[in-house]
Backbone as CSV, one residue per row, in Angstrom:
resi,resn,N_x,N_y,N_z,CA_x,CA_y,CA_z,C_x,C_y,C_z
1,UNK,0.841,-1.197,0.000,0.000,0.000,0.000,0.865,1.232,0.000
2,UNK,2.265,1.267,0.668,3.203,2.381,0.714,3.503,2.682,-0.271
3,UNK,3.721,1.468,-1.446,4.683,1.433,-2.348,3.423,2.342,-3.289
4,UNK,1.997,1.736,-3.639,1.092,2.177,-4.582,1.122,3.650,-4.125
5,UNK,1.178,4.220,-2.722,0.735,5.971,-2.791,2.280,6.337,-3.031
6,UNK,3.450,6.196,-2.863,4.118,6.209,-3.239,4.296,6.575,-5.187
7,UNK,4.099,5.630,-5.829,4.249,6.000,-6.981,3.054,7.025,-7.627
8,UNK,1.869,6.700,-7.061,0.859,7.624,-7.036,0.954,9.395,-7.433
9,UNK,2.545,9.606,-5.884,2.496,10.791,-5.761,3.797,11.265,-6.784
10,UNK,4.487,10.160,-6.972,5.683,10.285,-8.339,5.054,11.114,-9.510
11,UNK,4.230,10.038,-10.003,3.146,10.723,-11.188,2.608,11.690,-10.799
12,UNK,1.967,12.196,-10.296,1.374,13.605,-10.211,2.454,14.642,-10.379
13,UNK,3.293,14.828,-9.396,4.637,15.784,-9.196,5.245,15.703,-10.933
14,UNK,5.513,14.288,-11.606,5.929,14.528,-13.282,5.219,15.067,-13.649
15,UNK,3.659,14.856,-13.689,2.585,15.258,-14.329,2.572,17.061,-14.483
16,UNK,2.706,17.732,-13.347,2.487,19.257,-12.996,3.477,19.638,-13.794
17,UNK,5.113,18.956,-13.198,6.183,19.490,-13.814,6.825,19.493,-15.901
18,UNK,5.796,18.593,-16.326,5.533,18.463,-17.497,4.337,19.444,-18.397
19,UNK,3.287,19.354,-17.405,2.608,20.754,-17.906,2.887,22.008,-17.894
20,UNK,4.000,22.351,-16.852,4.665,24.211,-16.482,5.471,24.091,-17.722
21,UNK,6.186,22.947,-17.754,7.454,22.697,-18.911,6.480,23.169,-20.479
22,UNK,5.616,22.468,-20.638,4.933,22.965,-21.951,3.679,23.893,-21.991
23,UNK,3.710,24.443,-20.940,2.581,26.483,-20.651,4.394,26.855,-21.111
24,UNK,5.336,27.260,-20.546,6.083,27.673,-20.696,6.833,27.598,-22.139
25,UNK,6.808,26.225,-22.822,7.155,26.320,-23.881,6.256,27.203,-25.116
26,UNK,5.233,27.068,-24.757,4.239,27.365,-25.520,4.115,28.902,-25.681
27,UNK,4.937,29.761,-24.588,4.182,31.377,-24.126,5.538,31.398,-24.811
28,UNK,6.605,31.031,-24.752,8.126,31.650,-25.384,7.610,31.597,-26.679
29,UNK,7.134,30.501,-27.306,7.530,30.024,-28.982,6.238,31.218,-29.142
30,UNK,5.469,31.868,-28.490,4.457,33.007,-28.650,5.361,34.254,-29.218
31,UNK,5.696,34.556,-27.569,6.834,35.746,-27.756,8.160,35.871,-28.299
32,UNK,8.309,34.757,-29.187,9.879,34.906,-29.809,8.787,35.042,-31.559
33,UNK,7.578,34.973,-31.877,7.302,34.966,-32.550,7.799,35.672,-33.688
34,UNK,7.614,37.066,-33.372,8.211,38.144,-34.772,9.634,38.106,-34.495
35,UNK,10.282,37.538,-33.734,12.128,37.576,-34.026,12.235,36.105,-34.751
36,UNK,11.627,34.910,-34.362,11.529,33.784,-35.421,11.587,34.007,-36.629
37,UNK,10.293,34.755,-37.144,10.302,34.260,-38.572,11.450,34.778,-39.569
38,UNK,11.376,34.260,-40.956,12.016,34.729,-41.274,12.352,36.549,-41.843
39,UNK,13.664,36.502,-42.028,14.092,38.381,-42.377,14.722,38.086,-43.995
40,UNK,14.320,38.930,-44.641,14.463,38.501,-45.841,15.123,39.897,-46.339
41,UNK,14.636,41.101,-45.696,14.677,42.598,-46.296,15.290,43.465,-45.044
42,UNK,16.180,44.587,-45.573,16.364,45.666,-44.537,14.835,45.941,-43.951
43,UNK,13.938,46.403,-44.569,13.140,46.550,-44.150,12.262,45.640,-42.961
44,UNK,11.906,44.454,-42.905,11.566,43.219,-42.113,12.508,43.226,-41.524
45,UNK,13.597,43.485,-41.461,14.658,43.591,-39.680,14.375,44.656,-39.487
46,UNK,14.373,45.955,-39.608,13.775,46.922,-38.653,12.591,46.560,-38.405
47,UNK,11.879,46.154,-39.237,10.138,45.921,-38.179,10.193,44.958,-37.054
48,UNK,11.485,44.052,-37.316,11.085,43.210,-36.507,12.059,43.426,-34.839
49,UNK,12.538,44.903,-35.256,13.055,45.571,-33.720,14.163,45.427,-33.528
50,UNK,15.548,44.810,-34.641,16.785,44.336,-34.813,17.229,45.825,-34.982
51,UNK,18.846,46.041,-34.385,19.360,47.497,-34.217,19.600,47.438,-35.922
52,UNK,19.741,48.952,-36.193,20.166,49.294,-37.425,21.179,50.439,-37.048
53,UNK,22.456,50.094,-37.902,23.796,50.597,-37.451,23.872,52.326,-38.589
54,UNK,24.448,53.366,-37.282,24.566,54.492,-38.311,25.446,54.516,-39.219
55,UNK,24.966,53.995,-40.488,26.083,54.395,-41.709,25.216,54.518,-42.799
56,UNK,25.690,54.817,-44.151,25.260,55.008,-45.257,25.641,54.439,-46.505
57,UNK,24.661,53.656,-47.129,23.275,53.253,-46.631,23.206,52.507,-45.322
58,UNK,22.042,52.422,-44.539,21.786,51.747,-43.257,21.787,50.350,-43.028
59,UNK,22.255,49.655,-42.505,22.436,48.544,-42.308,21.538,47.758,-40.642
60,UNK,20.790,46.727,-41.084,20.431,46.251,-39.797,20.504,44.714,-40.213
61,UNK,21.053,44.838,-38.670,21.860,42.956,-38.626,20.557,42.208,-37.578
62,UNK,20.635,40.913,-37.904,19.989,39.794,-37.300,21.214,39.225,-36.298
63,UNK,20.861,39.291,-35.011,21.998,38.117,-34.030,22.318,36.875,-34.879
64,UNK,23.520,36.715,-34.889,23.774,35.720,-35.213,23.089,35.330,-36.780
65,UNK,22.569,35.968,-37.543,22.529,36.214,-39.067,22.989,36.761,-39.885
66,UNK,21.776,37.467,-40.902,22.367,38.111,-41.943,22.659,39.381,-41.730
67,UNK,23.157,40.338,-42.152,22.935,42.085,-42.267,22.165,42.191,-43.849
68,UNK,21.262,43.336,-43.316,20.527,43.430,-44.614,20.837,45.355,-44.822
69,UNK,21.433,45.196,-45.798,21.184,47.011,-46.226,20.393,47.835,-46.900
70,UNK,20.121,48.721,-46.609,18.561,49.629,-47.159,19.385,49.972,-48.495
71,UNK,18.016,49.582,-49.718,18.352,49.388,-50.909,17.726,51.416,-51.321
72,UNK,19.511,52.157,-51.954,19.417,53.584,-52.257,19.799,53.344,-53.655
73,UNK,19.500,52.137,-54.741,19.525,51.972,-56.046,21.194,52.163,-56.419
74,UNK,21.720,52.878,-57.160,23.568,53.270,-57.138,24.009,54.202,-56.572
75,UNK,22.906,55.101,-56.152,23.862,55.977,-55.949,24.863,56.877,-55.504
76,UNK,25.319,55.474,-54.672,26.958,56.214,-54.660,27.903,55.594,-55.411
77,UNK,27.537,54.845,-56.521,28.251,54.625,-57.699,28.743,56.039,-58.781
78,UNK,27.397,56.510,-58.811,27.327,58.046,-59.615,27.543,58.863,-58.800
79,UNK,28.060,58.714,-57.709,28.118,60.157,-56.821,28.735,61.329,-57.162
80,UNK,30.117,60.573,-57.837,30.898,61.769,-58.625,30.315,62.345,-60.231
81,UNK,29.016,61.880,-60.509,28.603,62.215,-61.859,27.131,62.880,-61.719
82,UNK,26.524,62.370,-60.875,25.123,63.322,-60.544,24.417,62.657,-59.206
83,UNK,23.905,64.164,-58.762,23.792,64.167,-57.508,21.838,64.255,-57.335
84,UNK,21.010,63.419,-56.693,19.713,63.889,-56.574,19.458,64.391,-55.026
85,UNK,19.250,65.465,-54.834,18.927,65.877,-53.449,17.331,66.061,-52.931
86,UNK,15.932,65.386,-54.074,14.706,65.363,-54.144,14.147,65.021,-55.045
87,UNK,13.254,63.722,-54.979,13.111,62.437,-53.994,14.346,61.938,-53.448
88,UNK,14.758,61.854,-51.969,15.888,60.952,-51.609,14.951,58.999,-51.503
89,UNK,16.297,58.835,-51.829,15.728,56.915,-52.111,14.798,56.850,-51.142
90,UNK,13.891,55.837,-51.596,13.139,55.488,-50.616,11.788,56.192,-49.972
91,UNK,11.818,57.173,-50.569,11.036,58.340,-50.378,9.441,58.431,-50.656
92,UNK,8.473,58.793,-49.843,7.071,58.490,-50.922,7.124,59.998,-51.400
93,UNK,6.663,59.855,-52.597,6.207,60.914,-53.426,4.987,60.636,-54.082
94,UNK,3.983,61.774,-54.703,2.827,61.869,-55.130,2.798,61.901,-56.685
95,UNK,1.445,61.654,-57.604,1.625,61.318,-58.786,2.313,62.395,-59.583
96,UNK,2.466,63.789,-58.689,2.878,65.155,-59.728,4.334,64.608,-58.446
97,UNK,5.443,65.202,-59.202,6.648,65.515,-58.144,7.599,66.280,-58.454
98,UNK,8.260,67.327,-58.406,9.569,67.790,-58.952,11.089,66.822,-58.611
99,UNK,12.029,66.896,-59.338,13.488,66.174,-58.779,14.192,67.183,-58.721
100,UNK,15.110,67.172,-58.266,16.626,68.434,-58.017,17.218,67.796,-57.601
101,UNK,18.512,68.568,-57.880,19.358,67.831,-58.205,20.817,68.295,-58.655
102,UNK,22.233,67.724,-58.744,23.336,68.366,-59.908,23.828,67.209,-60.370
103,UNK,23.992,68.031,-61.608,24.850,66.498,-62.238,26.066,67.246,-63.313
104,UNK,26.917,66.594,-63.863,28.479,67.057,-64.119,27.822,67.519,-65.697
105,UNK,28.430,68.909,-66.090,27.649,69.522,-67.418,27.737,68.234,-68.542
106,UNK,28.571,67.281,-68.551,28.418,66.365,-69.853,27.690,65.569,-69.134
107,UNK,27.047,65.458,-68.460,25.368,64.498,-68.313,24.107,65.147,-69.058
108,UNK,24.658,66.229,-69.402,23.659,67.166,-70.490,23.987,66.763,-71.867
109,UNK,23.110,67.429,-72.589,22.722,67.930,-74.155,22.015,69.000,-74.493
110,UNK,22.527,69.953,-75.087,21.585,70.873,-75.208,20.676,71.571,-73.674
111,UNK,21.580,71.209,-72.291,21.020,71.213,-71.249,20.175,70.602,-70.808
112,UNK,19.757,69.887,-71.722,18.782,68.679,-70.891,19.271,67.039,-70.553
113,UNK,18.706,66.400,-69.932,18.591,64.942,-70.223,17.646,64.181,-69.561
114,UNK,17.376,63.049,-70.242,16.120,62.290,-70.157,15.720,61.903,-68.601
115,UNK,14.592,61.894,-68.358,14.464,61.115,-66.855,12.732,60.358,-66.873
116,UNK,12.869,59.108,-65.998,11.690,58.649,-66.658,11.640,57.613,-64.551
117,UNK,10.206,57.139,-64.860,9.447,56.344,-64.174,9.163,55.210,-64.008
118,UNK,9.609,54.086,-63.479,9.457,52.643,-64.058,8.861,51.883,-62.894
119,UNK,8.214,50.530,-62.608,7.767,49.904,-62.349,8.157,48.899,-62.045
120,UNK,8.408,48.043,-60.638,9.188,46.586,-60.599,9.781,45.724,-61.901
121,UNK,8.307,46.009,-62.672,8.960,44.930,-63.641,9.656,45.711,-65.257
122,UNK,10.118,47.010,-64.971,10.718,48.139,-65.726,9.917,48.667,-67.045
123,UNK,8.648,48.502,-66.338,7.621,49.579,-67.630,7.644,50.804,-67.076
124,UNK,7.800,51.863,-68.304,8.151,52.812,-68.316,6.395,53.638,-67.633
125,UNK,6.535,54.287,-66.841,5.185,54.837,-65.794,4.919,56.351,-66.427
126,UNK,6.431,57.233,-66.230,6.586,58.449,-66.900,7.801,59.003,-67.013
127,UNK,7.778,60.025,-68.057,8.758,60.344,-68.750,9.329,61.672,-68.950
128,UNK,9.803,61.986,-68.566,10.360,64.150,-68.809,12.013,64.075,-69.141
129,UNK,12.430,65.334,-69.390,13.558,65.919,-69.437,13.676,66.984,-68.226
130,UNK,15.288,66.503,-67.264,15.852,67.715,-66.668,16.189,68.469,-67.314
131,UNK,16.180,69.788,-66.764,16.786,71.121,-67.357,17.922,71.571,-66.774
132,UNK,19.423,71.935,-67.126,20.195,72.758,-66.718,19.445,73.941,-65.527
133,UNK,20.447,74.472,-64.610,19.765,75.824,-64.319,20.917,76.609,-64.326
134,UNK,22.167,76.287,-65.115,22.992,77.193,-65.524,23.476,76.721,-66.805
135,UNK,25.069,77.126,-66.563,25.885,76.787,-67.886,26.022,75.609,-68.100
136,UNK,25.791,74.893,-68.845,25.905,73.117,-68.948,27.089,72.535,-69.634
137,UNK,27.946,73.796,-70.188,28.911,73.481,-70.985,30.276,73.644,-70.220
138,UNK,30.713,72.512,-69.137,31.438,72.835,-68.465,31.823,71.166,-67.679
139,UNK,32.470,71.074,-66.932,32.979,69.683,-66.152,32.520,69.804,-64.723
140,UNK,32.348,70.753,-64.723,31.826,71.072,-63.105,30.107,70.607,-62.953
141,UNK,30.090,70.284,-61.153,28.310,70.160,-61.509,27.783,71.616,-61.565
142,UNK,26.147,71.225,-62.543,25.420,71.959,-62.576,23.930,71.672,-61.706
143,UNK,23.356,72.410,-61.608,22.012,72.488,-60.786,20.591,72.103,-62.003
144,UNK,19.842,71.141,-61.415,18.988,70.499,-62.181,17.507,70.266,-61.802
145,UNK,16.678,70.827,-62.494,14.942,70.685,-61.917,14.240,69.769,-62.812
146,UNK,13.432,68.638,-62.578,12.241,68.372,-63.352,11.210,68.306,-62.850
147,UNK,10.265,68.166,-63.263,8.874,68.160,-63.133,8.239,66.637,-63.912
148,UNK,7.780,65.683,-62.810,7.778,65.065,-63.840,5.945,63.693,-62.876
149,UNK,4.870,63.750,-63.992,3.815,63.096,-63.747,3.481,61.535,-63.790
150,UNK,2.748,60.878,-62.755,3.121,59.405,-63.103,1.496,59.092,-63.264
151,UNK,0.993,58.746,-64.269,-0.445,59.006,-64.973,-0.825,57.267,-64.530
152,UNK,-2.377,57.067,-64.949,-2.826,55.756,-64.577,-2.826,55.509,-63.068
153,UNK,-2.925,56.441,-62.052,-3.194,56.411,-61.035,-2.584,54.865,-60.185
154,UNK,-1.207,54.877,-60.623,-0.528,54.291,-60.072,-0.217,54.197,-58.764
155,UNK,0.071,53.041,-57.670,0.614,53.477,-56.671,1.354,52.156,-56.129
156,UNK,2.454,52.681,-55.154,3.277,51.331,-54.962,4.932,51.421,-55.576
157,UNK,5.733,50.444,-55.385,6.836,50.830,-55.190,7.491,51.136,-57.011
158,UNK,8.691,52.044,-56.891,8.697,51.934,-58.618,10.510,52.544,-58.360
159,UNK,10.811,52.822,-59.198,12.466,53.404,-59.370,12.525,54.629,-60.474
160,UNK,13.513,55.885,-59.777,13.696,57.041,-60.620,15.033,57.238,-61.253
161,UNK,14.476,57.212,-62.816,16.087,56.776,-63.221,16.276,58.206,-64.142
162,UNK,17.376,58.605,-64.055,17.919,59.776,-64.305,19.359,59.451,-65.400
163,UNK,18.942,59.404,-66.831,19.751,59.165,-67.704,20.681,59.942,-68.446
164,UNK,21.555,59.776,-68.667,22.720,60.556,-69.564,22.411,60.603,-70.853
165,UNK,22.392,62.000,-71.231,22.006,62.642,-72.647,23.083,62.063,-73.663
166,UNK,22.661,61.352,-74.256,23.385,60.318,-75.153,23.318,61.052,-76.908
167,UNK,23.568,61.500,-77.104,23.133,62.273,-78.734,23.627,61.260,-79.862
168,UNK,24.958,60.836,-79.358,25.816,59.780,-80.646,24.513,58.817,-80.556
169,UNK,23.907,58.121,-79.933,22.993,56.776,-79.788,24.232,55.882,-79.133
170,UNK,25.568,55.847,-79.288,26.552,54.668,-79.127,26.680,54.038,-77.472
171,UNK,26.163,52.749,-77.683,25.700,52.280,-76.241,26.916,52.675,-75.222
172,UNK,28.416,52.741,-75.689,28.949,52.627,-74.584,28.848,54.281,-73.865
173,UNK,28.307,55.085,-74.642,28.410,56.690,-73.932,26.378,56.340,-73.080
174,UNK,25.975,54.961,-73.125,25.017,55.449,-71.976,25.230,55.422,-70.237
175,UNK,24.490,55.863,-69.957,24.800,55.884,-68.165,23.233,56.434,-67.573
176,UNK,23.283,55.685,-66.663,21.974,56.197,-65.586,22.384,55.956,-64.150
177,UNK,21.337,56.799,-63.476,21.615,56.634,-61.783,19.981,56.684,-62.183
178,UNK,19.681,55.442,-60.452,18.606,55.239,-60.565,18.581,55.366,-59.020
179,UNK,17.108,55.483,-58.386,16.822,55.184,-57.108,15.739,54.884,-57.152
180,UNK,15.684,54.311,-55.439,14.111,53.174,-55.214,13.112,54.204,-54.713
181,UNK,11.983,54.697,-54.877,11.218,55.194,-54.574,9.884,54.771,-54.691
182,UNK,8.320,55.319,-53.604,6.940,55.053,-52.961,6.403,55.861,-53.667
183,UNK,5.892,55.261,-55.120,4.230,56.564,-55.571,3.255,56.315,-55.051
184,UNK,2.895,57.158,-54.576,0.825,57.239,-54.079,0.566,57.784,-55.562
185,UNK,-0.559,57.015,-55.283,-1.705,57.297,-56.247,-2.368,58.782,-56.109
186,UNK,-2.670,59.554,-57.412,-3.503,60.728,-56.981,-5.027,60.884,-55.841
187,UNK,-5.274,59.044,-56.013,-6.744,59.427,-55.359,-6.286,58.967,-53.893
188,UNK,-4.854,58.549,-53.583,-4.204,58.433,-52.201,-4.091,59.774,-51.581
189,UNK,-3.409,60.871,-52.338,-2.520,62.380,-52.282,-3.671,63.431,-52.191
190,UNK,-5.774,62.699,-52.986,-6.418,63.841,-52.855,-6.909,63.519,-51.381
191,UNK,-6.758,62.547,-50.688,-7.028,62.595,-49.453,-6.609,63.130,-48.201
192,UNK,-5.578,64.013,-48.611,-5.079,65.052,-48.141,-5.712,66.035,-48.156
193,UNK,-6.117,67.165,-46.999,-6.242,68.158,-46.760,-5.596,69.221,-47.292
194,UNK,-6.029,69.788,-48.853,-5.100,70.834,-49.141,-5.082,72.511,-48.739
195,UNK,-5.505,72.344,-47.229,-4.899,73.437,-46.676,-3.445,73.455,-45.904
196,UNK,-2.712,74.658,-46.089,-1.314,74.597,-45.388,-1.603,75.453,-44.877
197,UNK,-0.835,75.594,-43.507,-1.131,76.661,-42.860,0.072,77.036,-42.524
198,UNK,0.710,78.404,-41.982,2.056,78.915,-41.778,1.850,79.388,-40.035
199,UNK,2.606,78.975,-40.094,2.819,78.837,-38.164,4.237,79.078,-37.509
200,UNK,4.753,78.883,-36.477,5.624,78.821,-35.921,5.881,80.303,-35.417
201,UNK,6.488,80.674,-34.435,7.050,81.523,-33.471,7.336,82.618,-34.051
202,UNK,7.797,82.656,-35.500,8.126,83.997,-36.099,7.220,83.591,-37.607
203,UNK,6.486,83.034,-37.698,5.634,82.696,-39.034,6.418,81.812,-40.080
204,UNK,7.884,81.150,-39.856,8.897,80.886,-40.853,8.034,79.594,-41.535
205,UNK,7.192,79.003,-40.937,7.031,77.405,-40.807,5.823,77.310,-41.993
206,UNK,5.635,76.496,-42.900,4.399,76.038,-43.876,4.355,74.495,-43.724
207,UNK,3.406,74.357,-43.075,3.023,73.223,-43.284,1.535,72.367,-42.913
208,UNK,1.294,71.091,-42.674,-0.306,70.986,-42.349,-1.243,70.718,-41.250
209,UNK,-0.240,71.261,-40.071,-0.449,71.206,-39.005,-0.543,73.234,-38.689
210,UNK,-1.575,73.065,-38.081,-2.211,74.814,-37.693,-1.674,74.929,-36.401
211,UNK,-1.469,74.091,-35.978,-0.747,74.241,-34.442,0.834,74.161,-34.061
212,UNK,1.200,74.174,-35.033,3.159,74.021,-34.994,3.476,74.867,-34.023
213,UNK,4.781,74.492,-33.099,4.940,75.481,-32.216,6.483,75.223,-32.263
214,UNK,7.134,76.514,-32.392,8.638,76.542,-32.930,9.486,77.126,-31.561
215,UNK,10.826,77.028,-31.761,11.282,78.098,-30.503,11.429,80.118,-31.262
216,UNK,11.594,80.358,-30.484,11.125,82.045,-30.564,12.569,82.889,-30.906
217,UNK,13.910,82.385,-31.801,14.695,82.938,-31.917,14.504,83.316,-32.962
218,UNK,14.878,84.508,-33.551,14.770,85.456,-34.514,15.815,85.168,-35.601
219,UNK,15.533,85.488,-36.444,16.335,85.483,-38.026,16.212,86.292,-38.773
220,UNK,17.280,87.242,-39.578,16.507,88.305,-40.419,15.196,87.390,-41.487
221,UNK,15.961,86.729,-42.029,15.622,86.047,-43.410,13.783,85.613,-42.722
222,UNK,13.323,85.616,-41.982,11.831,85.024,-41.081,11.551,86.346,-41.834
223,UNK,11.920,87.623,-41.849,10.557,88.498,-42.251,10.447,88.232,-43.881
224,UNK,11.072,87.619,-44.577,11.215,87.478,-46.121,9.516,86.542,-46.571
225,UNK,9.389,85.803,-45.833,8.140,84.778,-45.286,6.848,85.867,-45.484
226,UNK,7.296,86.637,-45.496,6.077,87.633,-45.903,5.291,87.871,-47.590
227,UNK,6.273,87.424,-48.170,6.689,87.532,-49.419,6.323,86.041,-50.369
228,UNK,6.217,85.239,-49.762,6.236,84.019,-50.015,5.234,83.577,-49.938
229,UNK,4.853,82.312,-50.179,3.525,81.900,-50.609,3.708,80.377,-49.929
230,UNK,2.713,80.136,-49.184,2.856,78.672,-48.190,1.788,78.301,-48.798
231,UNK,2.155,76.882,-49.661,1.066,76.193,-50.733,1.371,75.037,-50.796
232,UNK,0.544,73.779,-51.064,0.764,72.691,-51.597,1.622,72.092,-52.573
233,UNK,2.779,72.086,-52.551,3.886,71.604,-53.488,3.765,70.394,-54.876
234,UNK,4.192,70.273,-55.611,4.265,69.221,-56.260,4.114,67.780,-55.638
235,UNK,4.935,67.635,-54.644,5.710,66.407,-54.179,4.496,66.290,-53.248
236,UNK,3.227,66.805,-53.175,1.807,66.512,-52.152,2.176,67.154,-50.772
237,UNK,3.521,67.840,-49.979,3.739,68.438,-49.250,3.689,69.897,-48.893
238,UNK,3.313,70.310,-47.994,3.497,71.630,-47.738,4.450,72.221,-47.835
239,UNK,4.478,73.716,-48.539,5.651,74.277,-48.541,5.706,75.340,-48.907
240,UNK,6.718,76.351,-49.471,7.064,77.863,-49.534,6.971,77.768,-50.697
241,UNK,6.775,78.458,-51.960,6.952,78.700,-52.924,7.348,80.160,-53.142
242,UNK,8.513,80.034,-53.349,9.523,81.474,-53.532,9.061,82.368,-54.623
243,UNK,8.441,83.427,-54.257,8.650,84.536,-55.251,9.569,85.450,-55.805
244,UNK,9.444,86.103,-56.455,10.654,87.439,-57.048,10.943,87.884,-55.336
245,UNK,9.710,89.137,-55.134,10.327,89.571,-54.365,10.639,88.694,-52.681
246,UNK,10.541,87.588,-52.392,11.251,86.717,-51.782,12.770,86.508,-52.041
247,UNK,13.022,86.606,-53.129,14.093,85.944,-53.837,15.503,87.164,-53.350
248,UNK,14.711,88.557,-53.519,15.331,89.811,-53.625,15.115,90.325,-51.793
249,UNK,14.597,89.609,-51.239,14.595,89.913,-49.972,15.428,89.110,-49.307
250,UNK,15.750,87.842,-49.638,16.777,87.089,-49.037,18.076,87.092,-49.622
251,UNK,18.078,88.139,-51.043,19.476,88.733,-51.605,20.113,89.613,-50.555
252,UNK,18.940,90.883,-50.532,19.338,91.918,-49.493,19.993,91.514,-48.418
253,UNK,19.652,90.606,-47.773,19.690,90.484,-46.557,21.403,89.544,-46.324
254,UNK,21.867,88.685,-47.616,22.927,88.173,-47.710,23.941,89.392,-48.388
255,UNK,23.797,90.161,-48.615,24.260,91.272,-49.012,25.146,91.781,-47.472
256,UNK,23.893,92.464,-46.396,24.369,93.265,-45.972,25.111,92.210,-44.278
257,UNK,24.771,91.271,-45.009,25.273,90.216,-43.847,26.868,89.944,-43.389
């Protein structure tokens, strides 16, 4: 009879200690969930809360895995041949957008060169020419604007490729810099509120928040803001649109500076 409560109480005590063992297994394999699965993209390791190291382009590593780097298309292959400072990679932009930019005067023709819109699987979305905004006939960079529309109410990921004015046709004088960039769709961008409002501590600020609150240090160049026009931008953002006499008010003022 010793021996039967005896083993009795064996089994029970395994029994408990086998069920904590698998509640416990069960709540980890829960909470290790989003570090489990798999990481395939820079992107899916930052979501999934893995550090991302300061450098350029950004890099975020998996323990004991892969490092994945945020995809900025070439360009710091072309760095020394043309420069885009808007859309930066990665960027969402709206179906209208401007680019800027410099690129070295023989990336021109006639001051222009081609720039176009493409689609994962490289259909062409849309199409313009940059313009010089100086002398183009030179080795040095020049300063570069387009304007350029992505029609069919597209939206979703696509690449901006910025091509070298090729006039001979001869393949080996082609060249492009491209980057990865987010179109919204126009009927994404009209769901925006197109009021901007200008705010901040000395009025410097345009944007779509009516309540911005700035710190209160002064600048000559803040009274020029008078002059200027706080409007809905190309790129679906709020912003300044510089006039003449803007232009000649923030001359003055570097003048007597």
């Amino acid at each position: 009879m010793k021996i039967k409560t005896i083993t009795t109480v064996t089994f029970l005590v395994a029994l408990v200690v086998l069920t904590i063992v698998g509640i416990y297994a069960i709540a980890n394999q829960k909470g290790d969930k989003g570090k489990n699965k798999t990481i395939t993209s820079f992107e899916e390791c930052v979501e999934a809360g893995y550090p991302v190291m300061e450098s350029y382009p950004e890099q975020c590593s998996v323990p004991g895995g892969e490092t994945f780097t945020r995809d900025i298309g070439n360009e710091m292959d072309k760095h020394d041949l043309i420069r885009v400072s808007s859309p930066r990679p990665g960027e969402e932009v709206g179906s209208n957008f401007t680019i800027e930019g410099q690129a070295r005067g023989y990336w021109f023709f006639e001051a222009t060169f081609p720039v176009s819109v493409e689609n994962e699987d490289g259909e062409i979305l849309a199409e313009t020419y940059a313009t010089a905004g100086g002398d183009w006939m030179t080795e040095d960079f020049v300063s570069f604007t387009a304007e350029i529309e992505v029609e069919g109410n597209y939206s979703g990921e696509a690449r901006l490729v910025l091509h070298r004015a090729n006039a001979s046709g001869l393949p080996e004088n082609d060249d492009q810099m491209f980057i990865p960039i987010e179109v919204a769709s126009s009927s994404e961008s009209a769901g925006k509120d197109s009021t901007c409002y200008v705010g901040g501590c000395s009025g410097q600020i345009c944007s779509d928040d009516p309540n911005v609150v700035t710190s209160c240090e002064w600048r000559p160049e803040y009274a020029c803001y008078d002059s200027a026009i706080c409007e809905r931008q190309a790129d679906g953002e709020c912003g300044w649109t510089e006039t003449e006499e803007f232009d000649q008010c923030i001359a003055e003022i570097d003048e007597n500076s």
